[in-house]
C-alpha positions in Angstrom: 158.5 117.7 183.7 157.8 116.0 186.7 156.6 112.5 186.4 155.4 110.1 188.7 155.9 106.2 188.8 154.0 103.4 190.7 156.6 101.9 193.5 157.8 98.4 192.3 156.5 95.6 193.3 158.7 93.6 195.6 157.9 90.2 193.8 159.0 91.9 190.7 162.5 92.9 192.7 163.2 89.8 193.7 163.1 88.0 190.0 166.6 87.2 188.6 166.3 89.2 185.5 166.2 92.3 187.2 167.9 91.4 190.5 171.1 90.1 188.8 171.7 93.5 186.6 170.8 95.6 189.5 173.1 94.1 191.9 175.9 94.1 189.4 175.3 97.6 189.2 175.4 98.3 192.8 178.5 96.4 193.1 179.9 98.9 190.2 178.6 102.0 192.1 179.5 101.1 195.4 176.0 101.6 196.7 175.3 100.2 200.1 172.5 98.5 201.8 170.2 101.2 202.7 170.9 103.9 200.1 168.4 104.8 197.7 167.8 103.2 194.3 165.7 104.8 191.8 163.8 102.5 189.1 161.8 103.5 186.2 160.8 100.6 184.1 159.6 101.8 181.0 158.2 100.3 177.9 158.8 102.1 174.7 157.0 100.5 171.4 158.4 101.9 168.2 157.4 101.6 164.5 158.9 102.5 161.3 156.4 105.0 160.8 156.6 106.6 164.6 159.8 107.0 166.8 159.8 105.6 170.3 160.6 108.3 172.9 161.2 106.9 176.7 161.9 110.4 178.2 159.5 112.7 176.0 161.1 115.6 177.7 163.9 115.2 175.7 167.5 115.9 176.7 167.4 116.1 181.0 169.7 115.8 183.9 168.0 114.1 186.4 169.2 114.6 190.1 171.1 111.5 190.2 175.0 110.5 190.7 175.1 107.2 188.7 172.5 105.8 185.9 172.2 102.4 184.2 170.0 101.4 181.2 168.6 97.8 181.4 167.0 96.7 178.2 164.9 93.4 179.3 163.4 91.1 177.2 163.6 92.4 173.8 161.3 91.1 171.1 161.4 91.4 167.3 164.3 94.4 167.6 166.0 95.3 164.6 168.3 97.9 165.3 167.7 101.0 167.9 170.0 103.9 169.7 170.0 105.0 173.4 172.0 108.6 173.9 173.5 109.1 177.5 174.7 112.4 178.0 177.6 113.8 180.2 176.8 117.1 181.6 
């Protein structure tokens, strides 16, 4: 499934929330200045009744050496799960 994503606004890039996480991640990777970082920011809204499903695909590899999940500004959580697989 091929899906498509808005580019990120710089202003948005350059707020602490999500500069702070990404950089620590960067440092963990060993990315360097220059090489490509790829950011979906997704909102997923679940209810008892209906399961929240942020790659409705399903299970996918994605082209990519290294991922992180950020969860950013949670409100009224009570439990969730987020699988990661290892190919």
């Amino acid at each position: 499934v091929k899906r498509e994503y808005p580019q990120v606004e710089p202003k948005i890039i350059k707020e602490p929330l999500l500069r702070l996480p990404l950089q620590h991640f960067c440092n963990v990777t060993k990315l360097k200045s220059g090489d490509l970082l790829d950011i979906h920011m997704l909102r997923t809204v679940t209810t008892q009744e209906q399961l929240g499903e942020a790659a409705p695909e399903g299970i996918h590899r994605d082209a990519v050496e290294y991922v992180g999940i950020f969860c950013v500004n949670r409100h009224s959580i009570t439990e969730g799960q987020t699988h990661l697989y290892a190919y």
